[in-house]
N, CA, C and O atoms as a GROMACS GRO file, in nm:
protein
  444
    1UNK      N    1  -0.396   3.446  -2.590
    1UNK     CA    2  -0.378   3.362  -2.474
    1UNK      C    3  -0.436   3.224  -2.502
    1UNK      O    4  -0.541   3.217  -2.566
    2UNK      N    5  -0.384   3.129  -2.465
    2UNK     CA    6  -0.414   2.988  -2.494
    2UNK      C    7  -0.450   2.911  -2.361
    2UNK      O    8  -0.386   2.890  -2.258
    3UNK      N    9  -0.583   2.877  -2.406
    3UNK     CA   10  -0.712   2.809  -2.314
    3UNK      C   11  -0.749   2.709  -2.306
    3UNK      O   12  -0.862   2.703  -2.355
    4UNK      N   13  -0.706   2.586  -2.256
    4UNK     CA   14  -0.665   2.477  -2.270
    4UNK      C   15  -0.841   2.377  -2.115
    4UNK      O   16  -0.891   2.376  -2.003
    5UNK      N   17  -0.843   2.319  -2.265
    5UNK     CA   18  -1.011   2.256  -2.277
    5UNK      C   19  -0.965   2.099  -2.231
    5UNK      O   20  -0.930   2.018  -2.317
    6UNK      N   21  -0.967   2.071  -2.114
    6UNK     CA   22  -0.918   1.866  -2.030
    6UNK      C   23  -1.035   1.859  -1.990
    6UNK      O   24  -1.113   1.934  -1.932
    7UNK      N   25  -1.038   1.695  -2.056
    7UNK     CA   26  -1.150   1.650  -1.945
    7UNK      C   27  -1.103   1.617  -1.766
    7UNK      O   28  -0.991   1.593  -1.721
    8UNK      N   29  -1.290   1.630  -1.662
    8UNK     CA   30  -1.190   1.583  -1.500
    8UNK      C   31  -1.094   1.484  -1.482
    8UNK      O   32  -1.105   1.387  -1.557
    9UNK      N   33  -1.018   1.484  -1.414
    9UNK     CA   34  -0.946   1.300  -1.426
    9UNK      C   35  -1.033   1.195  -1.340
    9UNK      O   36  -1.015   1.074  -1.331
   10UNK      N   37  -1.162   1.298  -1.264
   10UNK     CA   38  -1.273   1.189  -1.199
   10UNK      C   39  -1.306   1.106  -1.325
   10UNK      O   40  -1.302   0.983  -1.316
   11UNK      N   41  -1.335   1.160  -1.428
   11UNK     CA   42  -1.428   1.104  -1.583
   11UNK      C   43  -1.325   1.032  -1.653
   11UNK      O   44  -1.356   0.983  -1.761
   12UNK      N   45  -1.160   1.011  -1.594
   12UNK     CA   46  -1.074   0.965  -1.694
   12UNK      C   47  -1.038   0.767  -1.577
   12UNK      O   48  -1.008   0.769  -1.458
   13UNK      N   49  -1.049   0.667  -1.640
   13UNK     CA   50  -1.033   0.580  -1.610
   13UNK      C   51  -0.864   0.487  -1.542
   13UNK      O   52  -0.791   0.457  -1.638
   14UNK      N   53  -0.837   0.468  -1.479
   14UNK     CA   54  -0.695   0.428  -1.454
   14UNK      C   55  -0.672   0.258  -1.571
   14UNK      O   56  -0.743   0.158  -1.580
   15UNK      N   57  -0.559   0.293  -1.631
   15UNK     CA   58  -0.518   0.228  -1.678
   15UNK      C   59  -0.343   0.168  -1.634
   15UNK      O   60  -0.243   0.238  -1.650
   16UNK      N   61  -0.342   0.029  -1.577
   16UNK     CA   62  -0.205   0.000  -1.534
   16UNK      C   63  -0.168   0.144  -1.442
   16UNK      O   64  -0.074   0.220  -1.467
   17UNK      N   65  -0.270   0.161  -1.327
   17UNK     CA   66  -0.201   0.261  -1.229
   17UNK      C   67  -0.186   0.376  -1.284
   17UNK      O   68  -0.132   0.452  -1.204
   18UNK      N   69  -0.216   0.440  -1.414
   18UNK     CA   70  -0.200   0.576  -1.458
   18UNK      C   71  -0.318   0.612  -1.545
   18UNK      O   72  -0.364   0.524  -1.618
   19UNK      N   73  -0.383   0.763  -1.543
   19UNK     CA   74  -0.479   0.810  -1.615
   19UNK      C   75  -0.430   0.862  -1.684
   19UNK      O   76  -0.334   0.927  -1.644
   20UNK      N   77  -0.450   0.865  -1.775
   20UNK     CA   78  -0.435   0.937  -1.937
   20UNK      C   79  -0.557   0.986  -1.976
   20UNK      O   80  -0.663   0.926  -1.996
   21UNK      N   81  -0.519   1.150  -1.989
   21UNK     CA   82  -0.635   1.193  -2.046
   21UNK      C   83  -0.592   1.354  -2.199
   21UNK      O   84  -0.498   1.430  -2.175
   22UNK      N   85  -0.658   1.369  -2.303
   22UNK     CA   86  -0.600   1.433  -2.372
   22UNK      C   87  -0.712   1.577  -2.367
   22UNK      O   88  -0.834   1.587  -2.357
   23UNK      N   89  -0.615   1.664  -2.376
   23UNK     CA   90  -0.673   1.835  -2.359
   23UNK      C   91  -0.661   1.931  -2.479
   23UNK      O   92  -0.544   1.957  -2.505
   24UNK      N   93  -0.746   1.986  -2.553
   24UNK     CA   94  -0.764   2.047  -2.666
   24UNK      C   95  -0.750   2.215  -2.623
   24UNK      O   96  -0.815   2.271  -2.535
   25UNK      N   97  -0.655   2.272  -2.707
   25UNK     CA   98  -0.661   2.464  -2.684
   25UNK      C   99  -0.800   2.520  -2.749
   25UNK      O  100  -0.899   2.473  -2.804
   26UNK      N  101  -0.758   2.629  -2.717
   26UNK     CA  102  -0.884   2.661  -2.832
   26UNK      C  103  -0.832   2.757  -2.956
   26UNK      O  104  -0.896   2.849  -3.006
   27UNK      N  105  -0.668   2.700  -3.001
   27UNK     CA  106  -0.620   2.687  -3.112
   27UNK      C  107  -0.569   2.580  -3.180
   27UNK      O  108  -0.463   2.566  -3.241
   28UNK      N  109  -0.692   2.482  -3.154
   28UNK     CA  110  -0.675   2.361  -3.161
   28UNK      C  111  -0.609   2.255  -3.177
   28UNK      O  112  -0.634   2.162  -3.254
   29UNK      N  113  -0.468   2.273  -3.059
   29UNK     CA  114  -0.360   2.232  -3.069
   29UNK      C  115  -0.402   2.112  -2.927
   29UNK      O  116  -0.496   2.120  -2.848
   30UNK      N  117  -0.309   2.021  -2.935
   30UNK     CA  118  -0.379   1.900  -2.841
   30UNK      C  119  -0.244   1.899  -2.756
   30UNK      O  120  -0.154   1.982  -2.772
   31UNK      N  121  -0.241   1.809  -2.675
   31UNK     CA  122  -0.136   1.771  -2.604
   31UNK      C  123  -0.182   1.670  -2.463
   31UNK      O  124  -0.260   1.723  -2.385
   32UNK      N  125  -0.150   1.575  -2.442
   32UNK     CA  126  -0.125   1.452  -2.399
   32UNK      C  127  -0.070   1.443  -2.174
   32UNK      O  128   0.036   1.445  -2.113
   33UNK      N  129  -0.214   1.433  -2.135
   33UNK     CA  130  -0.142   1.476  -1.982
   33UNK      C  131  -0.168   1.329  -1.875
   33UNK      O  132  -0.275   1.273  -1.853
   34UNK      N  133  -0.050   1.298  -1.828
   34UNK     CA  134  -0.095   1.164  -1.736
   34UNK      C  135  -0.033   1.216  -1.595
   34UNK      O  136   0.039   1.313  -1.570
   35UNK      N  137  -0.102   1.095  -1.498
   35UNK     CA  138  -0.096   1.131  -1.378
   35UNK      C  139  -0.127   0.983  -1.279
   35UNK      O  140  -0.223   0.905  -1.279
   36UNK      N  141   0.000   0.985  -1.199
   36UNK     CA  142  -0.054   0.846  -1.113
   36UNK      C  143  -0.177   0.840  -1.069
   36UNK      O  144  -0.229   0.951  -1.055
   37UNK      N  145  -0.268   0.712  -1.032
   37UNK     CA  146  -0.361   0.680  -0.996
   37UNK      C  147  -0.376   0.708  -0.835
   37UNK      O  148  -0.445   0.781  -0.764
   38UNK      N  149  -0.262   0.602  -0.815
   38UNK     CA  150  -0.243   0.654  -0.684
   38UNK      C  151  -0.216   0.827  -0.633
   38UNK      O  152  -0.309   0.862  -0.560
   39UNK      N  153  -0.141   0.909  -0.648
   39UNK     CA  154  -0.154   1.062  -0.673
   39UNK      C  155  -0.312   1.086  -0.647
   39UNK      O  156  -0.369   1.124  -0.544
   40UNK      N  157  -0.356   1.057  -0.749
   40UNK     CA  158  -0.528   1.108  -0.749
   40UNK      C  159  -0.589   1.039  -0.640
   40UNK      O  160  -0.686   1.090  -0.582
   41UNK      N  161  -0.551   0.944  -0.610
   41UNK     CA  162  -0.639   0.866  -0.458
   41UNK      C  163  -0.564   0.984  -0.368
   41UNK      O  164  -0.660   1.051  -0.329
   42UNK      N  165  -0.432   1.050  -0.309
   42UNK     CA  166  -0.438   1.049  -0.246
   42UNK      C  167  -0.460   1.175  -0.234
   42UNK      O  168  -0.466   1.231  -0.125
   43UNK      N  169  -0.479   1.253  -0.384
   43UNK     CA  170  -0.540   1.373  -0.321
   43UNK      C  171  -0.695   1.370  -0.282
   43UNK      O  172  -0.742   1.447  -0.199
   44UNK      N  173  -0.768   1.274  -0.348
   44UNK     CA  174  -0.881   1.306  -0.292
   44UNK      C  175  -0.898   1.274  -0.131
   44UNK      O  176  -0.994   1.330  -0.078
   45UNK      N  177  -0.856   1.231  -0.088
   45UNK     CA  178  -0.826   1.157   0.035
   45UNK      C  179  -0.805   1.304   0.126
   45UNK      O  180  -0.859   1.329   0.234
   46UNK      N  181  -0.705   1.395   0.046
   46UNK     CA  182  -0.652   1.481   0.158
   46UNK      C  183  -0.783   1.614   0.110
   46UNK      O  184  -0.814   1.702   0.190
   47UNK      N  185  -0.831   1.606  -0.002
   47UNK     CA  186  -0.988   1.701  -0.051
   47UNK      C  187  -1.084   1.644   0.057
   47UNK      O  188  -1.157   1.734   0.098
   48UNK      N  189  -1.107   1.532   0.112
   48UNK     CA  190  -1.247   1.434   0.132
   48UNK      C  191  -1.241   1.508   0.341
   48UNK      O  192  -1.334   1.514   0.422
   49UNK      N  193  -1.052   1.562   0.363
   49UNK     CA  194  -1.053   1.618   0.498
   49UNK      C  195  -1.022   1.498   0.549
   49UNK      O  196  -1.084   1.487   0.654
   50UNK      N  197  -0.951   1.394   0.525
   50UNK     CA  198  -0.885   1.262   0.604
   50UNK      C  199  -0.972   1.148   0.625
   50UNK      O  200  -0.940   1.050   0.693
   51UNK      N  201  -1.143   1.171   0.530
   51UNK     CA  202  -1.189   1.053   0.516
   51UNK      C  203  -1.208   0.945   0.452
   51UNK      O  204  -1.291   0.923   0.364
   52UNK      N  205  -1.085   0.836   0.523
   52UNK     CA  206  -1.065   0.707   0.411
   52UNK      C  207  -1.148   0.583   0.389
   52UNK      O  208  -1.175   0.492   0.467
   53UNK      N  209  -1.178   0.602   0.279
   53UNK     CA  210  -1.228   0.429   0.261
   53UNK      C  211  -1.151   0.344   0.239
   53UNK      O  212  -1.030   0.363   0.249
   54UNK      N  213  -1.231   0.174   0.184
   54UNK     CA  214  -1.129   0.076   0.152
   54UNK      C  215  -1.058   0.103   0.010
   54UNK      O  216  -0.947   0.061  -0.021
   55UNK      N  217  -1.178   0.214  -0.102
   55UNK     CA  218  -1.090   0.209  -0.229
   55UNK      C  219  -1.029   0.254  -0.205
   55UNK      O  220  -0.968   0.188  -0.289
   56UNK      N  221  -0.946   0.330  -0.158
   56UNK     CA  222  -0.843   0.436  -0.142
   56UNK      C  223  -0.688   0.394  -0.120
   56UNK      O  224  -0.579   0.452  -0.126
   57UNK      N  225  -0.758   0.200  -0.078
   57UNK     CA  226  -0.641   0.119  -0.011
   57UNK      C  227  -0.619  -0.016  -0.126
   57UNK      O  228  -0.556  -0.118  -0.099
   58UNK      N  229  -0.711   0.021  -0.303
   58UNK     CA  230  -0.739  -0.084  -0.329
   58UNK      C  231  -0.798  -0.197  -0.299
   58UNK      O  232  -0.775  -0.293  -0.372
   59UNK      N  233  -0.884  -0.214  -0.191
   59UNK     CA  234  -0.967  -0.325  -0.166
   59UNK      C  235  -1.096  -0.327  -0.258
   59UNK      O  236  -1.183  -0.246  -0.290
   60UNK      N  237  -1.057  -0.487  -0.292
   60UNK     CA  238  -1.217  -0.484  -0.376
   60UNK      C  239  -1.360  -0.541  -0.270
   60UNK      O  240  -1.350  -0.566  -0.150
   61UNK      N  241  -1.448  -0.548  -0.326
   61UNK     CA  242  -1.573  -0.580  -0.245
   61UNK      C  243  -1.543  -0.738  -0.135
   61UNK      O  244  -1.594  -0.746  -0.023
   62UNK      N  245  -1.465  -0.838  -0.187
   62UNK     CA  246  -1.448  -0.916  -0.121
   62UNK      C  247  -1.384  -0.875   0.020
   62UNK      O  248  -1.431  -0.896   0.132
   63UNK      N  249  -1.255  -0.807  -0.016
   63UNK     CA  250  -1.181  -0.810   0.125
   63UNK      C  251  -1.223  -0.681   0.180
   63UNK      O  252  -1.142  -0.622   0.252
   64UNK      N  253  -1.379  -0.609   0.147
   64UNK     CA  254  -1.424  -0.537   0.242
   64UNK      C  255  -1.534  -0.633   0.297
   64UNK      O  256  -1.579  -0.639   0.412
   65UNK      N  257  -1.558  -0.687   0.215
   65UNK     CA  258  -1.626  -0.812   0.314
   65UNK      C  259  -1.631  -0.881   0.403
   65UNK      O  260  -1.717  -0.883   0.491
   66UNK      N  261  -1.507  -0.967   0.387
   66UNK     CA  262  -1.419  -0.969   0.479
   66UNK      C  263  -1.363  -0.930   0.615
   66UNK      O  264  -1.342  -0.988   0.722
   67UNK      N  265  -1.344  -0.775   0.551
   67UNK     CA  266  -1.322  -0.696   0.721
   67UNK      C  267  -1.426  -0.685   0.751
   67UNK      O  268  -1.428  -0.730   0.865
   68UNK      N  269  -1.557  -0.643   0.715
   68UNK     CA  270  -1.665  -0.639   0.796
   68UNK      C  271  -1.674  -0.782   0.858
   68UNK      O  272  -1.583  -0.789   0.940
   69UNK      N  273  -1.716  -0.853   0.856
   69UNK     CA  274  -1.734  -0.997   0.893
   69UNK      C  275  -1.623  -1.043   1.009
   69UNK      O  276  -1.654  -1.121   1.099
   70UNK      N  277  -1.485  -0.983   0.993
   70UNK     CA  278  -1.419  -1.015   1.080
   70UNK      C  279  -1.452  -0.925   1.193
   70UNK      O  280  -1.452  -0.976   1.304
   71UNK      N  281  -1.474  -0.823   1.183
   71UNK     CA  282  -1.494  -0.676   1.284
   71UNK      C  283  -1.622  -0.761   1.368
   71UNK      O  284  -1.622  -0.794   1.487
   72UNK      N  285  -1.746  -0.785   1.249
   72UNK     CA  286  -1.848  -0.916   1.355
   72UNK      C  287  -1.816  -0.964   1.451
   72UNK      O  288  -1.834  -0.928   1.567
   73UNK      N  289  -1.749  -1.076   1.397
   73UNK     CA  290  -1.713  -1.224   1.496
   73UNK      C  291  -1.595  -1.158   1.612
   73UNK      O  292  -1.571  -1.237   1.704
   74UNK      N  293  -1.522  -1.029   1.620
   74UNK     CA  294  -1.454  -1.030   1.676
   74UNK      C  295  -1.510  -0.934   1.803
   74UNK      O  296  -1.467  -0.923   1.918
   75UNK      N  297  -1.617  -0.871   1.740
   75UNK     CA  298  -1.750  -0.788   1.863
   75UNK      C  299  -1.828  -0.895   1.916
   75UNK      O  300  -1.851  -0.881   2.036
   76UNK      N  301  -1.878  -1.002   1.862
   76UNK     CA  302  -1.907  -1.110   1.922
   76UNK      C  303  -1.843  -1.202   2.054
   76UNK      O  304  -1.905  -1.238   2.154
   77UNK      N  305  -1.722  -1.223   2.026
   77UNK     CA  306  -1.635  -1.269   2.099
   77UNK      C  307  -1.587  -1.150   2.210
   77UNK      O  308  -1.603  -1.180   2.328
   78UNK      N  309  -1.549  -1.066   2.190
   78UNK     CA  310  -1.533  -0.963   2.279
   78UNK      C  311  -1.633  -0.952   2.382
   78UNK      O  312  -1.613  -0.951   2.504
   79UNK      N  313  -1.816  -0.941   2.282
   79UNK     CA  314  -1.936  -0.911   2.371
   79UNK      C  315  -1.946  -1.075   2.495
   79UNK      O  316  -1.994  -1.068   2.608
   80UNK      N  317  -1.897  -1.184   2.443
   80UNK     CA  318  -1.943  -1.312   2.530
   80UNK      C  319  -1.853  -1.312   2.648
   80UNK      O  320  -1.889  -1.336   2.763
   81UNK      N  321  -1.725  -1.281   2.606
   81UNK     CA  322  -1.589  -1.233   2.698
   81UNK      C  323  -1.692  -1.188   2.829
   81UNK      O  324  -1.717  -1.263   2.923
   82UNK      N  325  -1.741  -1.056   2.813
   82UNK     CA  326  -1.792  -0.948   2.888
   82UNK      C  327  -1.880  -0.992   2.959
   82UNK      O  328  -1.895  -0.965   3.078
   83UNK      N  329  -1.961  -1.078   2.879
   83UNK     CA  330  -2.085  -1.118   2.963
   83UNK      C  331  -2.053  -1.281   3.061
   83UNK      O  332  -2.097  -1.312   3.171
   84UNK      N  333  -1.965  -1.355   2.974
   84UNK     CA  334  -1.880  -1.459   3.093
   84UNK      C  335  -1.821  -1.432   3.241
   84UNK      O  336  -1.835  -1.482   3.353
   85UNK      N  337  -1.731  -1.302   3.172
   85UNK     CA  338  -1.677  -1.221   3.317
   85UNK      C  339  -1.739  -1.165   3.464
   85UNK      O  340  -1.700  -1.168   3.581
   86UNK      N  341  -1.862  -1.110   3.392
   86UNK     CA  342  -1.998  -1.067   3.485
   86UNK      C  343  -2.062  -1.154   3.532
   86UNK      O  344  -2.061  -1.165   3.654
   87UNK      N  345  -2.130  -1.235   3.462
   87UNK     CA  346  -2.213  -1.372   3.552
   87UNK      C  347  -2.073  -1.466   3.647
   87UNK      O  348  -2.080  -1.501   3.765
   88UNK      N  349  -2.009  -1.478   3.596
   88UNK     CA  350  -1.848  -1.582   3.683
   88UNK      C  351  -1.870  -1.472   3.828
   88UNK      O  352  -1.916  -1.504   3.937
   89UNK      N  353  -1.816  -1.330   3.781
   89UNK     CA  354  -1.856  -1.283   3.963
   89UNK      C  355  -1.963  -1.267   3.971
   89UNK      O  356  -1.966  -1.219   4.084
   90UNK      N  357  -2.078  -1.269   3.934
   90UNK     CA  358  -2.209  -1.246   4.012
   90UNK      C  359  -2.192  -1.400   4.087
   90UNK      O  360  -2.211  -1.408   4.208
   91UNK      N  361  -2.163  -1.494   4.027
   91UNK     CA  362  -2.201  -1.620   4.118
   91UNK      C  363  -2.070  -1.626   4.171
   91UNK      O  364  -2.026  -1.741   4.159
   92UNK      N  365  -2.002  -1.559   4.217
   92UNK     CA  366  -1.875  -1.595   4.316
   92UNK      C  367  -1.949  -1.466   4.415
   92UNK      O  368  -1.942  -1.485   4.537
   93UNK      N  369  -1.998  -1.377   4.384
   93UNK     CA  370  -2.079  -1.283   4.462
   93UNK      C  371  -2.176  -1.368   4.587
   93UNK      O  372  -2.175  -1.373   4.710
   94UNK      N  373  -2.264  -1.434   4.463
   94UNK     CA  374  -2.380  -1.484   4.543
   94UNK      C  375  -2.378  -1.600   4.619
   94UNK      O  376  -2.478  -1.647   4.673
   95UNK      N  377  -2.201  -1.677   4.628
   95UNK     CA  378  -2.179  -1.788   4.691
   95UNK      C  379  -2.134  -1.705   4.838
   95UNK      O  380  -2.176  -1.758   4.941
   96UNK      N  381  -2.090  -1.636   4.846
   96UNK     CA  382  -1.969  -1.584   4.902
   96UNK      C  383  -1.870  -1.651   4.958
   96UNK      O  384  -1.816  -1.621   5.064
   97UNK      N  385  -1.836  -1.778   4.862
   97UNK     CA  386  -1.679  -1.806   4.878
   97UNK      C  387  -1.605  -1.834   4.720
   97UNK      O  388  -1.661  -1.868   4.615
   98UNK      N  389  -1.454  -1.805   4.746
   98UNK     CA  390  -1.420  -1.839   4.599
   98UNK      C  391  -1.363  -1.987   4.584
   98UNK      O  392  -1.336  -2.060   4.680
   99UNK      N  393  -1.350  -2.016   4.471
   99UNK     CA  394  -1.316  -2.126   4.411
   99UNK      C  395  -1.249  -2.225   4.470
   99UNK      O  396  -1.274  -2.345   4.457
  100UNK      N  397  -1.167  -2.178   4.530
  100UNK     CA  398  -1.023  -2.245   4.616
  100UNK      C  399  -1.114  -2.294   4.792
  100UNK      O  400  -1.107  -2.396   4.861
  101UNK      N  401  -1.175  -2.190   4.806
  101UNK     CA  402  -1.230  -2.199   4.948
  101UNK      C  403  -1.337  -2.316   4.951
  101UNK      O  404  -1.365  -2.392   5.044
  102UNK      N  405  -1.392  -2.309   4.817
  102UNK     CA  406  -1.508  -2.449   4.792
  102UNK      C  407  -1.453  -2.589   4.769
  102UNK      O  408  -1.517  -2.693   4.784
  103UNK      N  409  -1.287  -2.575   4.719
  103UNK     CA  410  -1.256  -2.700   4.727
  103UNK      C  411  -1.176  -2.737   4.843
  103UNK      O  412  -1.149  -2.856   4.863
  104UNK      N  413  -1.142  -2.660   4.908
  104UNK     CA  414  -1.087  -2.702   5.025
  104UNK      C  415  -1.203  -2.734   5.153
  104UNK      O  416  -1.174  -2.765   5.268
  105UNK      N  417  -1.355  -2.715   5.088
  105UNK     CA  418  -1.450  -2.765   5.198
  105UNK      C  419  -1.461  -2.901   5.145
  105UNK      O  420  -1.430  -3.007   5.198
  106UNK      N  421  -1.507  -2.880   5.042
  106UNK     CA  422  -1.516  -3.051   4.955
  106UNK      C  423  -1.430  -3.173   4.988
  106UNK      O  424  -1.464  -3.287   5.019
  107UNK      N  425  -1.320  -3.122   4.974
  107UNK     CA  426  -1.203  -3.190   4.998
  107UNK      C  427  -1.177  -3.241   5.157
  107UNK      O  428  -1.114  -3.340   5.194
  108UNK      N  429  -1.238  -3.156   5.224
  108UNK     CA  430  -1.221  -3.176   5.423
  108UNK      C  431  -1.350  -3.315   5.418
  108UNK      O  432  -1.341  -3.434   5.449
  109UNK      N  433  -1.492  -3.213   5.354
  109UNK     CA  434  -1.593  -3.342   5.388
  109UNK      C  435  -1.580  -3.460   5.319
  109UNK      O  436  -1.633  -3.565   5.355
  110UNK      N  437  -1.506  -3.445   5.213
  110UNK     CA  438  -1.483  -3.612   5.164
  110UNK      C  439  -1.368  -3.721   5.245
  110UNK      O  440  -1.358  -3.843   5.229
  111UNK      N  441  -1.291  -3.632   5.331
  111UNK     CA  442  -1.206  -3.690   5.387
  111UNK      C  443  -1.233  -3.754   5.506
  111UNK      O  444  -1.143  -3.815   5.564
   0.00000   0.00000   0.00000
């Protein structure tokens, strides 16, 4: 029976999108096995139980940078949104008139 000795394809490097890696019997006959890169991302992907990172999508460190930083500024802006919205009615609360009703007093006493 012939028992065929590969290294993991974790330990084998992608070259132009494909790993190449070579496997020895132990009648020391060789033979030559490749396999998309992508393939191997996406099985680990479906091994990991559906948890993806950015390598998985090819992103290098920059454009995870990137998204973090944008995900920032865009919780930022969201958080000022929230807190604009709340103080605008607390002080339409604590006037108790709105906007329209204050200029139509303004507008009577200037007249």
């Amino acid at each position: 029976m012939i028992d065929w000795n590969c290294p993991s394809w974790d330990s084998v490097s992608c070259a132009n999108n494909v790993k190449k890696r070579e496997c020895v019997s132990n009648c020391n006959t060789k033979r030559n096995e490749t396999i998309s890169c992508l393939i191997q991302e996406e099985s680990k992907v479906n091994q990991s139980e559906g948890n993806v990172s950015a390598e998985h999508f090819g992103l290098g460190s920059k454009a995870k940078a990137w998204i973090s930083v944008s995900i920032i500024i865009i919780a930022i802006i969201v958080l000022a949104l929230i807190i604009f919205i709340i103080l605008r009615k607390r002080k339409k609360e604590s006037s108790g008139f709105s906007d329209t009703e204050l200029r139509r007093a303004v507008s009577s006493a200037n007249s």
